[in-house]
C-alpha positions in Angstrom: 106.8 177.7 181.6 106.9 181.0 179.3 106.3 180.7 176.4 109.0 182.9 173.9 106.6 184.6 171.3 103.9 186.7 172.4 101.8 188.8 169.8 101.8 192.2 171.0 99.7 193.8 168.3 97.4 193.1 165.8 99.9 193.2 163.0 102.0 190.4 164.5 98.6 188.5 165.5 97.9 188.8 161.4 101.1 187.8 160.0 100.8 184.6 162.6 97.1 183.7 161.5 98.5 183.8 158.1 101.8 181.4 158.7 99.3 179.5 160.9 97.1 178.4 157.4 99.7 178.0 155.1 101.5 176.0 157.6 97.9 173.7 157.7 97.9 174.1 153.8 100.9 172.4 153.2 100.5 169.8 155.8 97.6 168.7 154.0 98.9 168.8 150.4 101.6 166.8 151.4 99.3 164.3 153.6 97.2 163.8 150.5 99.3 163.8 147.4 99.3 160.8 145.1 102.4 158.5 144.7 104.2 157.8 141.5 102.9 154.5 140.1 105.5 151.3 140.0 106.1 150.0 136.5 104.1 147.6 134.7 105.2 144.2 134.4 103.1 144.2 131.0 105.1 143.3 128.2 104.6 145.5 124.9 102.3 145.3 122.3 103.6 144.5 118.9 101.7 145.5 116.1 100.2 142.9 114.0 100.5 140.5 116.9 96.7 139.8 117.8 95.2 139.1 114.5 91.3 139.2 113.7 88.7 139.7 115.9 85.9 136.7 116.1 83.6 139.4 114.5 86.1 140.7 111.9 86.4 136.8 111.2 82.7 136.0 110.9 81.9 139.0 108.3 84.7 137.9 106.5 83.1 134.6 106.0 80.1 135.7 105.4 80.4 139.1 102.9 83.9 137.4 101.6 85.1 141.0 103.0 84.7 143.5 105.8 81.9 145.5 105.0 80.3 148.3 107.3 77.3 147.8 108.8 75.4 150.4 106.8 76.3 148.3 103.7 75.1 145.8 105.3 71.7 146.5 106.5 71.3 148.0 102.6 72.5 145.0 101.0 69.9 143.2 103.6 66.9 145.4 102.8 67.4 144.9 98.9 68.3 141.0 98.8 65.3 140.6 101.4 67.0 138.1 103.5 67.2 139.6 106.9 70.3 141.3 108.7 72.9 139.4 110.3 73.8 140.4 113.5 77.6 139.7 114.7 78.5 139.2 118.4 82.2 138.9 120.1 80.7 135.9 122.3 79.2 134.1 119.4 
């Protein structure tokens, strides 16, 4: 069987080495492009709907307030007791 296209110069041999790529190019853009995400089932957040954190919770107890930690350590250091540590899984 013939085939139609023949390349009879090296001007037409260029232009289909060029079509040739790009036609590989795109094939494998499209091949690996990512999908859109489905929507989350999540429901939103509020604001003001989680409340304190267990370490927010223990300083307060503690301190009667939320301090920062440098406060803290300095109010440590002077009163010579030695500084309290809080943990999330305490």
């Amino acid at each position: 069987m013939k085939t139609k296209f023949r390349i009879t110069n090296k001007k037409h041999a260029f232009i289909a080495a060029v079509q040739s790529q790009a036609a590989k190019d795109f094939a494998l853009f499209k091949s690996r492009r990512q999908f859109k995400h489905e929507a989350s089932e999540k429901t939103a957040y509020k604001p003001g709907s989680l409340g304190p954190s267990v370490v927010a919770s223990a300083i307060i107890k503690e301190y009667g307030g939320i301090i920062p930690r440098s406060l803290r350590k300095a109010k440590a250091k002077r009163t010579g007791k030695p500084f309290i540590k809080f943990y999330s899984h305490q």
